[in-house]
C-alpha positions as CSV (number, residue, x, y, z in Angstrom):
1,X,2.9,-8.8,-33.6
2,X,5.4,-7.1,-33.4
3,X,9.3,-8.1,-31.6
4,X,10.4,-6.0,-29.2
5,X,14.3,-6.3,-27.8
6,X,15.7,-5.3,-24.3
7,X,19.3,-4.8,-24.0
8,X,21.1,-7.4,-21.6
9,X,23.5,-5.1,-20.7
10,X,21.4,-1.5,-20.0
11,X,17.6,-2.6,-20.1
12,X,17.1,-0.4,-22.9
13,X,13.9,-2.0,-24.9
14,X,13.5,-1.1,-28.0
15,X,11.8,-2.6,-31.4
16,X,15.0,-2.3,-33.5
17,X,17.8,-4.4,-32.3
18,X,20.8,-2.8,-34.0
19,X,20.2,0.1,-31.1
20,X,21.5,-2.1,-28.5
21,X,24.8,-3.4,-27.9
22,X,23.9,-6.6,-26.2
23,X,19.8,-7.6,-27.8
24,X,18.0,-10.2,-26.6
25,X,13.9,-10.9,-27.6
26,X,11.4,-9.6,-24.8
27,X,9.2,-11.6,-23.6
28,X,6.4,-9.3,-21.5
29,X,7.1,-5.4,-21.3
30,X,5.0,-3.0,-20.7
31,X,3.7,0.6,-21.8
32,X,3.6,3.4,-19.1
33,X,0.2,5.2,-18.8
34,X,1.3,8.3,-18.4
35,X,4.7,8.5,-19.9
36,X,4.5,6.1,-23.0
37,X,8.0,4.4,-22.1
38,X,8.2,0.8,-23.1
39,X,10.0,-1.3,-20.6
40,X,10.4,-4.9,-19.4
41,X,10.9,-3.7,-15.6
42,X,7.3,-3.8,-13.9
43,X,8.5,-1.4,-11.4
44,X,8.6,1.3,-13.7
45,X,7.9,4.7,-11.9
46,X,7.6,7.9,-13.8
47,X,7.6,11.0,-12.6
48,X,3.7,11.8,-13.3
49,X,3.3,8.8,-11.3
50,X,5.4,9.3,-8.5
51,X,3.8,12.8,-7.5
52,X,0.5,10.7,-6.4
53,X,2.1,7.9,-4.6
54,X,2.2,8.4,-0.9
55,X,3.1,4.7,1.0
56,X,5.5,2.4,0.6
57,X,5.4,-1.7,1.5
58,X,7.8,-2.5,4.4
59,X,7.4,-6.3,2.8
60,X,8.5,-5.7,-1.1
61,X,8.7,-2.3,-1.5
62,X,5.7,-1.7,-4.1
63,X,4.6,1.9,-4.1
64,X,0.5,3.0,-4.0
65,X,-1.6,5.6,-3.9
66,X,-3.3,3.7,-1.3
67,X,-2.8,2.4,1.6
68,X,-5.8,-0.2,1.0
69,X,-3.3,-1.7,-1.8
70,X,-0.4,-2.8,0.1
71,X,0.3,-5.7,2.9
72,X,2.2,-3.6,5.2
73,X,2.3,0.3,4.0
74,X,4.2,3.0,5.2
75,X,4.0,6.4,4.9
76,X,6.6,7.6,2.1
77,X,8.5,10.5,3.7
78,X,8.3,13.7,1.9
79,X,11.2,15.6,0.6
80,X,12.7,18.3,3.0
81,X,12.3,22.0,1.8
82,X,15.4,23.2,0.7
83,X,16.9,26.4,3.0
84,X,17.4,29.7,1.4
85,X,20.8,30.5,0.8
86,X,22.2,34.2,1.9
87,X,23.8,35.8,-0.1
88,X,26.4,38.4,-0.1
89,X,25.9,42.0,-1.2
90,X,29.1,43.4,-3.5
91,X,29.7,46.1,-0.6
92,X,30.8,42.8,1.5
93,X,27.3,43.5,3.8
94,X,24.5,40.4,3.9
């Protein structure tokens, strides 16, 4: 088996200590799917993953795909579209 350490101070995991200022052992982390990140937080969200979640819980906060796999979803409000910015020709017309 092998040890893996987080960092107390950043949550940087790691398997070779002398990389963190502050090690401590890990007890459970976990390997992302889809970007290969090891962490200790369970909430991990990459940003493969977070393209295909769409609700939110209003009780913990969990995000889904689904709305089936949360107590009380919400819908997760999309990102506005940014406006297009006018700009100035050199002769001082727009």
């Amino acid at each position: 088996m092998v040890n893996v350490y987080s960092c107390k101070t950043c949550g940087l995991v790691t398997q070779e200590k002398g990389h963190l200022c502050n090690p401590i052992p890990s007890k459970k982390v976990v390997a992302c799917k889809h970007c290969g990140t090891i962490t200790s937080d369970p909430r991990h969200v990459c940003s493969p993953t977070l393209v295909n979640l769409k609700y939110s819980c209003d009780s913990c906060g969990r995000l889904a795909p689904k709305r089936e796999m949360l107590c009380r979803p919400s819908p997760v409000p999309k990102a506005k579209k940014s406006c297009k910015k006018i700009g100035i020709k050199k002769n001082g017309k727009i």
